[in-house]
C-alpha positions in Angstrom: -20.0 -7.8 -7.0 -19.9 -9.5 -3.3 -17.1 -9.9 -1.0 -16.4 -12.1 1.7 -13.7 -12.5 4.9 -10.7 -14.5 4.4 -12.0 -16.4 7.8 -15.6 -16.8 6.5 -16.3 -17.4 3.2 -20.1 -17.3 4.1 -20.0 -13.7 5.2 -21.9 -11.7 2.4 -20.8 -7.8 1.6 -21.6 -5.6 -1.1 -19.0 -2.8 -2.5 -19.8 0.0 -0.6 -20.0 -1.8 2.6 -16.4 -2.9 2.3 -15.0 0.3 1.6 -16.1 1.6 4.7 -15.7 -1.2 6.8 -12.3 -1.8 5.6 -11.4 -4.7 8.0 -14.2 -7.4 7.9 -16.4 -9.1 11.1 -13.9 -11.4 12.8 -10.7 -9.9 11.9 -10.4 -11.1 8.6 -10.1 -9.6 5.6 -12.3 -8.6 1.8 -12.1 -10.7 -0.8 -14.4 -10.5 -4.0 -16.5 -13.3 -4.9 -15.1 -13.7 -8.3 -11.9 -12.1 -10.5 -12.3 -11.2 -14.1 -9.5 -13.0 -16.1 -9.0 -11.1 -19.3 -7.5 -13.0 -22.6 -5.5 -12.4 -25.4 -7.9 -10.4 -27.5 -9.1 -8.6 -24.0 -5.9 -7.8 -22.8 -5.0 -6.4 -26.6 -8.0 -4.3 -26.5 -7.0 -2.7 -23.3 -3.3 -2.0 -24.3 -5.2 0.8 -26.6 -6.2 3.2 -23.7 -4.9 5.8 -21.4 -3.9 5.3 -18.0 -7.1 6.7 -17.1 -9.5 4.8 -19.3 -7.5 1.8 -18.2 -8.1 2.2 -14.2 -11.7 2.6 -14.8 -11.8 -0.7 -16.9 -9.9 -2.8 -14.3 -11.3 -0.9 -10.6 -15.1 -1.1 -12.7 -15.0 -5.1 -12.3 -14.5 -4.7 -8.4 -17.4 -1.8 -7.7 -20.1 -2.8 -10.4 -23.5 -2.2 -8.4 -22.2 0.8 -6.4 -20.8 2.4 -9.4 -21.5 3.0 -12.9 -19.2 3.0 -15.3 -19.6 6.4 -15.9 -19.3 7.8 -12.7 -16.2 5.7 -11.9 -14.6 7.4 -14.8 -15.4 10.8 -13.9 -14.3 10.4 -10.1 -11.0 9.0 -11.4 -10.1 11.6 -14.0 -10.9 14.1 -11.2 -8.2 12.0 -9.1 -5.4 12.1 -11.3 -6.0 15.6 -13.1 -3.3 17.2 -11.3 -0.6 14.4 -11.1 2.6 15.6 -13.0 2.5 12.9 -15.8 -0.4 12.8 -17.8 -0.6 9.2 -17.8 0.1 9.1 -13.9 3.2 7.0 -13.8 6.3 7.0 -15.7 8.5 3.7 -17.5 11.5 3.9 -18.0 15.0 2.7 -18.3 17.9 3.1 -16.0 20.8 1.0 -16.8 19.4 -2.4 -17.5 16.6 -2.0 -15.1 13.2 -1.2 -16.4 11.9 1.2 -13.6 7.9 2.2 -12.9 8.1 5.5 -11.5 4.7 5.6 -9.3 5.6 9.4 -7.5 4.1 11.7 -9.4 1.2 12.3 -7.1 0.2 14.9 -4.3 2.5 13.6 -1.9 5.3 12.0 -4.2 4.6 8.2 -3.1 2.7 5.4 -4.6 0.1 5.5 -2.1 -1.7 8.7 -4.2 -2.6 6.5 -6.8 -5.1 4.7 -5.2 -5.8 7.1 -2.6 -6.5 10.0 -4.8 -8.9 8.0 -6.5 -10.2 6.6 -2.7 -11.1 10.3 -1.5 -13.1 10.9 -4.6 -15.1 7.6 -3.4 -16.2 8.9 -0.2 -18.0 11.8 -1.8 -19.5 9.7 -4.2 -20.9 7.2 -2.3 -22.0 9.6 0.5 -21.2 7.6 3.1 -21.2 10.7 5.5 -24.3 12.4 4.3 -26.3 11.5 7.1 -23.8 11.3 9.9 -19.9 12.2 10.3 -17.5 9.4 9.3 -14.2 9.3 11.1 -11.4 7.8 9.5 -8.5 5.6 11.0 -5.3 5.1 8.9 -1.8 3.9 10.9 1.0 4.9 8.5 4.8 3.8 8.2 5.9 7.0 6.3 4.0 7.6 3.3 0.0 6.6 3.4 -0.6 9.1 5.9 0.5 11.8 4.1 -1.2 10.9 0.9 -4.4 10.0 2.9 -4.2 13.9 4.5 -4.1 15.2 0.5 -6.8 13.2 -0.5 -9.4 13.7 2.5 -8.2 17.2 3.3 -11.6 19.5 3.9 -14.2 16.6 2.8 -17.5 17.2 4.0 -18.2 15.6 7.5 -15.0 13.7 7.6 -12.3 13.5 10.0 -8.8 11.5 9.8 -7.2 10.7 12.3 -3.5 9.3 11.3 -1.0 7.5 13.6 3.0 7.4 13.0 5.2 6.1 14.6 6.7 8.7 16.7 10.8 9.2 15.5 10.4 6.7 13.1 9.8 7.8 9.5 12.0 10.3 7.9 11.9 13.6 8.5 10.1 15.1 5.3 7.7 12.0 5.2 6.3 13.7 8.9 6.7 17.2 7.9 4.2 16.4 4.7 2.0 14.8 7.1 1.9 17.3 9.6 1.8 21.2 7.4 -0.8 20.1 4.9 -3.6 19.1 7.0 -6.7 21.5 7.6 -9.3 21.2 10.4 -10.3 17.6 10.2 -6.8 16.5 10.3 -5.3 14.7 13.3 -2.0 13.3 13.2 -1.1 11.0 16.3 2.4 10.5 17.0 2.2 7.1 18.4 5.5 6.1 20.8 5.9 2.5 19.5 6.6 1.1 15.9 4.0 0.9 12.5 3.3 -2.7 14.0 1.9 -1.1 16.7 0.2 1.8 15.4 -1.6 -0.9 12.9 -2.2 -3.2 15.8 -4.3 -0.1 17.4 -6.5 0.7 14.8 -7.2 -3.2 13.6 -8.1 -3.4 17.4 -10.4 -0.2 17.0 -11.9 -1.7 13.6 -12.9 -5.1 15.9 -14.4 -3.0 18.8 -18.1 -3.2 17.2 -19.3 -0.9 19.6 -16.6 2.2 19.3 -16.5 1.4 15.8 -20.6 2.1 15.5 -20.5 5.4 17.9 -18.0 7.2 15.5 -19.0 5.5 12.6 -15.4 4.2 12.0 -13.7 3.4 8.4 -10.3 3.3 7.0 -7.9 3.8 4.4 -5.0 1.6 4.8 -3.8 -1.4 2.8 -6.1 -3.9 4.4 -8.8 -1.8 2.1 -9.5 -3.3 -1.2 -10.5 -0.1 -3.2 -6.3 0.5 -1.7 -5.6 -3.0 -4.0 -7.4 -2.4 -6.8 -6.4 1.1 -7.8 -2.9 -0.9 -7.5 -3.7 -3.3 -10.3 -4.1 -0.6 -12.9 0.0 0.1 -13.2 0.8 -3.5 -13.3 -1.7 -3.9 -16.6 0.0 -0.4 -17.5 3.4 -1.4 -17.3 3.0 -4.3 -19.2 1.6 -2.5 -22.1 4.1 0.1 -22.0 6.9 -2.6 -22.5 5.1 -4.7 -25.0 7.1 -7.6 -23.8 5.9 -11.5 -23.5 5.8 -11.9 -19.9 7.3 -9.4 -17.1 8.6 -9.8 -13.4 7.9 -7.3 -11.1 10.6 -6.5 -8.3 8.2 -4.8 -5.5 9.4 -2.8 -2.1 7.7 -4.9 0.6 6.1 -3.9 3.7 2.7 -4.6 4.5 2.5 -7.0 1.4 -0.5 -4.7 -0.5 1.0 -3.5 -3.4 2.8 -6.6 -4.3 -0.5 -8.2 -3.6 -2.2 -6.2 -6.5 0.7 -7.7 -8.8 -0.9 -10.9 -7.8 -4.3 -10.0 -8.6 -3.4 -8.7 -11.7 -1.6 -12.2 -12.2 -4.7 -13.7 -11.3 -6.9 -11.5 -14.0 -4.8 -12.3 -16.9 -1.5 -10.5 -16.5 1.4 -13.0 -17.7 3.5 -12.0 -15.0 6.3 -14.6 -14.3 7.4 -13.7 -11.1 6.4 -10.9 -7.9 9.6 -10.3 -6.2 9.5 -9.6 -2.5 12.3 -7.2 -1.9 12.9 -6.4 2.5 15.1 -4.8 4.6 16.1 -5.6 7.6 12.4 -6.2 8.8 12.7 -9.6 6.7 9.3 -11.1 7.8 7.9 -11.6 4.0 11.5 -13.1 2.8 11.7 -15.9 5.8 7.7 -17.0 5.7 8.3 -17.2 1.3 11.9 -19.2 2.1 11.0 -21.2 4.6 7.3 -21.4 5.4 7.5 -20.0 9.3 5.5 -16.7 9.6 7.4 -15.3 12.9 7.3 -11.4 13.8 10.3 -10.5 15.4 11.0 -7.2 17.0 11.3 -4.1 14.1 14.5 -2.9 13.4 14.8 0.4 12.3 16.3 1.1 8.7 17.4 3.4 5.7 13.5 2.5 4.3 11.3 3.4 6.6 8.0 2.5 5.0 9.1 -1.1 4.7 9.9 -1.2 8.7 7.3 -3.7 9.4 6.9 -7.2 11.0 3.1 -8.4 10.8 2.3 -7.9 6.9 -1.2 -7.7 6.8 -2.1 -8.3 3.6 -0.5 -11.2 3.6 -3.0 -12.9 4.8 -5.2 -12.7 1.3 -2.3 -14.7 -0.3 -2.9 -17.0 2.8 -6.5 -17.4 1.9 -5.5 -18.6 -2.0 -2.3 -20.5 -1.3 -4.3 -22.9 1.5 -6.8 -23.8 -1.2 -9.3 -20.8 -0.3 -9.9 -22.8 2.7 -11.2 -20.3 5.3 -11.5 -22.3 8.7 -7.6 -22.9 8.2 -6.9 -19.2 7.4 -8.4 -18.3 10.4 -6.8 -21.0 12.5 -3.0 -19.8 11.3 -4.6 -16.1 12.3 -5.2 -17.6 15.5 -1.8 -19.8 16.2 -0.2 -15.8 15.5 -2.3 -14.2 18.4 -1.7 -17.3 20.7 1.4 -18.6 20.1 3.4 -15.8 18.2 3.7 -17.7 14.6 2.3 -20.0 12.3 4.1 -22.6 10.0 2.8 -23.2 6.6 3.1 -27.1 5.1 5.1 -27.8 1.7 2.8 -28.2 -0.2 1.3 -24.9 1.1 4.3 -23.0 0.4 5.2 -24.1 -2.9 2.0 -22.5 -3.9 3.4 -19.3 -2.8 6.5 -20.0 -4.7 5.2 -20.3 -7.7 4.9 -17.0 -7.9 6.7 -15.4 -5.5 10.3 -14.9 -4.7 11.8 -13.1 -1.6 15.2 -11.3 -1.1 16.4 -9.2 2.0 18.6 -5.8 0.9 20.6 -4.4 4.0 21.3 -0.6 5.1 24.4 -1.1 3.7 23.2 -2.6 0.5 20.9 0.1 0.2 23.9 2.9 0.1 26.0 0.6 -2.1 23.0 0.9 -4.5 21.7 4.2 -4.6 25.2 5.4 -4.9 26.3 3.1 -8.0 23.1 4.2 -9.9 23.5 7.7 -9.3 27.3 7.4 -10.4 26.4 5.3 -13.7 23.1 6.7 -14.2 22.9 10.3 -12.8 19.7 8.8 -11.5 18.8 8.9 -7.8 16.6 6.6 -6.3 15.3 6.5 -3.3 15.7 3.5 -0.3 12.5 1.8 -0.6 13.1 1.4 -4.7 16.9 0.7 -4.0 15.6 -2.6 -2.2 14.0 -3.2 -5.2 16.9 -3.0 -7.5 19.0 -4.7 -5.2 16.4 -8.1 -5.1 16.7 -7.8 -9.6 20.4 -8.2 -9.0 20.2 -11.2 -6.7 17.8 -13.4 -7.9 18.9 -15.4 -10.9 17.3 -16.7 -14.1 14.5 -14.1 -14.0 14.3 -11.8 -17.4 12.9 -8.2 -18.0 11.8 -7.3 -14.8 10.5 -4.0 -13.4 11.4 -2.4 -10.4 8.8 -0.5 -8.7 10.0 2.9 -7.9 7.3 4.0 -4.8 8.7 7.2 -3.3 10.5 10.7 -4.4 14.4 10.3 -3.5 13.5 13.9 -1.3 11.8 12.1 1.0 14.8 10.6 2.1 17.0 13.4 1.7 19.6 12.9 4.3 20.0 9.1 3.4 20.4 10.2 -0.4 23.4 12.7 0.6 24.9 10.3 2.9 25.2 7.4 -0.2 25.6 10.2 -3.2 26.7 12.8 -1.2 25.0 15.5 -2.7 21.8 17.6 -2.2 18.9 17.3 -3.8 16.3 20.2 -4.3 13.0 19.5 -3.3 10.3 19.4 -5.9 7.6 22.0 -6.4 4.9 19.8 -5.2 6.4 20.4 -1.6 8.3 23.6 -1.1 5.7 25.4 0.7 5.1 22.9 2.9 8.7 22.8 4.4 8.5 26.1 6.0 5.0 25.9 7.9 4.8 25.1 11.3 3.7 20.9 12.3 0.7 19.8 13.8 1.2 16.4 15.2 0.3 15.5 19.3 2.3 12.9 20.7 0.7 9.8 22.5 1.4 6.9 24.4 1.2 3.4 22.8 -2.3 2.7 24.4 -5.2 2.4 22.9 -7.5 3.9 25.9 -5.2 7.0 25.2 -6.6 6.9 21.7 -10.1 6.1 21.8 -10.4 9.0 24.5 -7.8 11.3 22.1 -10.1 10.7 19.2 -13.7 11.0 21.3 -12.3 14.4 22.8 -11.9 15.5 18.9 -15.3 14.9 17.4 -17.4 15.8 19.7 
C-alpha cells in the first residue's frame, strides 16, 4: 500500500513512513493510493467476526507490506485486552436513539480505540530501535490523555503533549497529568487547541528540528488515527442489521467523522455523516455555505469540540475537488494568506451528498443531557449531547446512531449543573484523582517549545 499528500499526488510513501511522519512534505496530508470497497457477499462475511477479528480485516488493507496479517492481529488483541467490553464498544438504545458507546478504554474516550492499537505500532515497527523518537500530540481534552496510556514507559520514546492551558475540563487534565511516567511531558500551552495544533504542524514542517529529534505524531492528521476509526462504523452496522444507517458524529477536528466517510467509501451503505458543533461552528458554516472561515474559539460545555481550523478536513477537500491536488493546495494556501477559502457549487454539493451539518448551543447541550437523563436514567456526556441534539434537528433522516465519544465523568461538573446530581467516577480512574499533576505551563511560542522540548531529551 502507498500513500500520497493531499497537495501532491506524485509524492510516494510507504506505511511505515507515514505513521511516523504523520503530517506529509509540504503541509499536506496521507492519503492511500487506493481503498478496498467490499460487496454484498464481503460485507456479509465480515458481519460474522468479533470486534477484534474485524479491526484486523479493515486496518490490514491500509498496512499490507509493513504488516502481516498475523502480526496485526496479535498487536491489536494486545490493544483491546483490557477494555471493559469485550467487543470494545457498546450499541445500544436510549429512547429512540441508537447510541455507539466508544468509552470503554484506558482513558474513557474514543481516542483509545485507535490509540491503543497505535502504541502497540511503535513497538512493532521499531521505529526507535536505533535512535529515540519523540512524539508531538496537541490535544483539545481527550487524545492527550489516551496518547499518555498508550505510550506510557515505551522503550526510547518520549511524548510531549500540549493543552490548552484552562481550557479542557478539569478531570480530562487531571487524567493527563497523574498517569504519566518519565517520558511524559505535558505542556500547558496559554492559547486555544488551534494554537496548540498550529505549533506542532509548524514543528512537523521544520525539516531540520523535525530530523534532530526524530519527530512523529499521534494526532488526528495520522492515518493509522483514521483507520482504527473505520472498524466501529463496519461494527455498528452489523450490530443493527439494518439496510442503510446515518451516523450523527461530535465534530471537532473532522477525523472521526472522516473515518465514517472512508468506511462509506469501502462499502458501508451509510446514508448520511452528520456534523454535529458547538459554538465553534466552523464544520456546519463551510458544509451550509461553502466559506471555510476560522473565527476566534469560543469556549463551551464540550471542550473537545472547541476548535476552528479542522484539520482533517482537508482529506474531504482532496475528494470533493475531484482529487485534484494543485487546487487543494491552493485553498490551503488562500487560508494561510487571506484567512479563508470559498468552495464553488458544484464543489460543495459533493460534500453534501453525504454530509449534513447542525450547530447545538451550551444551552442546548443542558436542555439535552437533562431530558435524557430524566426519560432515560441515562447520562450522557456534552460532546454526545451535540450529537443527539443534530438527530433531533435534521429531518427526513432514519435509524441513525449517535456517537457517544466520552465518559459523562469527564465532565462532571457540567453533568451536575444540567441533572443536578453527582456521578461516581469509574474504576478505571479513581486512583488517579488523588495523585499530585505534572503539567509545566508555557507561553504560546513556539521558540519556548522547541527549547522546552530540546532541554528534555537531551
Amino acid at each position: 500500500m502507498n500513500y500520497f499528500s493531499t497537495r501532491d499526488k506524485s509524492q510516494s510513501f510507504k506505511f511505515k513512513e507515514i505513521f511516523l511522519r504523520g503530517l506529509a512534505p509540504g503541509g499536506g496530508l496521507f492519503l492511500p493510493s487506493e481503498i478496498k470497497r467490499y460487496n454484498k457477499s464481503e460485507l456479509n462475511n465480515l458481519s460474522k467476526l468479533s470486534y477484534s477479528e474485524l479491526a484486523t480485516e479493515i486496518i490490514y488493507n491500509f498496512c499490507s507490506g509493513d504488516i502481516s496479517k498475523q502480526e496485526l492481529k496479535s498487536l491489536i488483541d494486545k490493544a483491546y485486552k483490557n477494555f471493559e467490553k469485550k467487543n470494545v464498544v457498546d450499541v445500544k438504545k436510549i429512547g429512540n436513539i441508537n447510541l455507539l458507546e466508544l468509552y470503554y478504554g484506558p482513558t474513557l474516550a474514543f481516542k483509545d480505540i485507535a490509540m491503543q492499537v497505535i502504541g502497540n505500532m511503535y513497538d512493532h515497527l521499531k521505529v526507535a530501535k536505533e535512535k529515540p523518537v519523540n512524539i508531538l500530540v496537541a490535544t483539545s481534552g481527550d487524545t492527550g490523555s489516551a496518547a499518555i496510556a498508550s505510550l506510557n514507559n515505551r522503550e526510547n520514546i518520549n511524548l510531549f503533549v500540549l493543552h490548552p492551558h484552562n481550557k479542557i475540563s478539569k478531570v480530562q487534565r487531571k487524567i493527563m497529568t497523574t498517569i504519566g511516567e518519565s517520558n511524559i511531558y505535558n505542556l500547558a500551552v496559554e492559547g486555544t487547541f488551534d494554537d496548540c495544533q498550529k505549533i506542532v504542524k509548524n514543528l512537523f514542517n521544520d525539516d531540520d528540528f523535525r530530523e534532530k529529534i526524530n519527530m512523529s505524531g499521534v494526532n488526528s492528521i495520522n492515518w493509522a488515527r483514521i483507520i482504527c476509526q473505520i472498524v466501529y462504523y463496519f461494527f455498528t452496522f452489523f450490530q443493527l442489521k439494518k439496510d442503510e444507517l446515518s451516523f450523527s458524529v461530535p465534530t471537532g477536528n473532522f477525523g472521526d467523522i472522516y473515518a465514517g466517510y472512508i468506511a462509506k467509501k469501502m462499502g458501508l451503505p451509510i446514508n448520511k455523516l452528520i456534523v454535529a458543533t458547538n459554538e465553534n461552528d466552523i464544520l456546519q458554516r463551510v458544509i451550509n455555505t461553502g466559506e471555510y472561515k476560522p473565527d476566534k474559539v469560543t469556549p463551551s460545555l464540550s471542550p473537545s469540540m472547541d476548535i476552528q481550523v479542522s484539520s482533517n478536513f482537508e482529506r474531504l477537500l482532496f475528494y470533493a475537488l475531484n482529487e485534484n491536488d494543485q487546487k487543494v493546495d491552493l485553498l490551503m494556501k488562500n487560508l494561510k494568506d487571506k484567512g479563508l477559502f470559498k468552495l464553488e457549487i458544484n464543489e460543495l454539493e459533493e460534500i453534501k451528498k453525504d454530509f449534513e451539518a447542525v450547530k447545538v448551543s451550551d444551552e442546548e447541550t443542558l436542555s439535552i443531557i437533562k431530558d435524557v437523563y430524566e426519560k432515560n436514567k441515562f447520562l450522557i456526556d456534552p460532546h454526545t449531547a451535540t450529537a443527539f441534539g443534530a438527530i433531533n434537528k435534521v429531518e427526513e433522516i432514519n435509524e441513525v446512531v449517535a456517537l457517544g465519544t466520552a465518559h459523562p465523568y469527564k465532565f462532571f461538573e457540567t453533568m451536575k449543573k444540567a441533572t443536578g446530581e453527582n456521578i461516581e467516577p469509574p474504576v478505571q480512574i479513581k486512583k488517579y484523582l488523588d495523585k499530585d499533576e505534572k503539567f509545566d505551563i508555557i507561553e504560546n511560542n513556539i521558540s519556548k517549545i522547541k527549547e522546552y522540548i530540546h532541554t528534555k531529551i537531551k
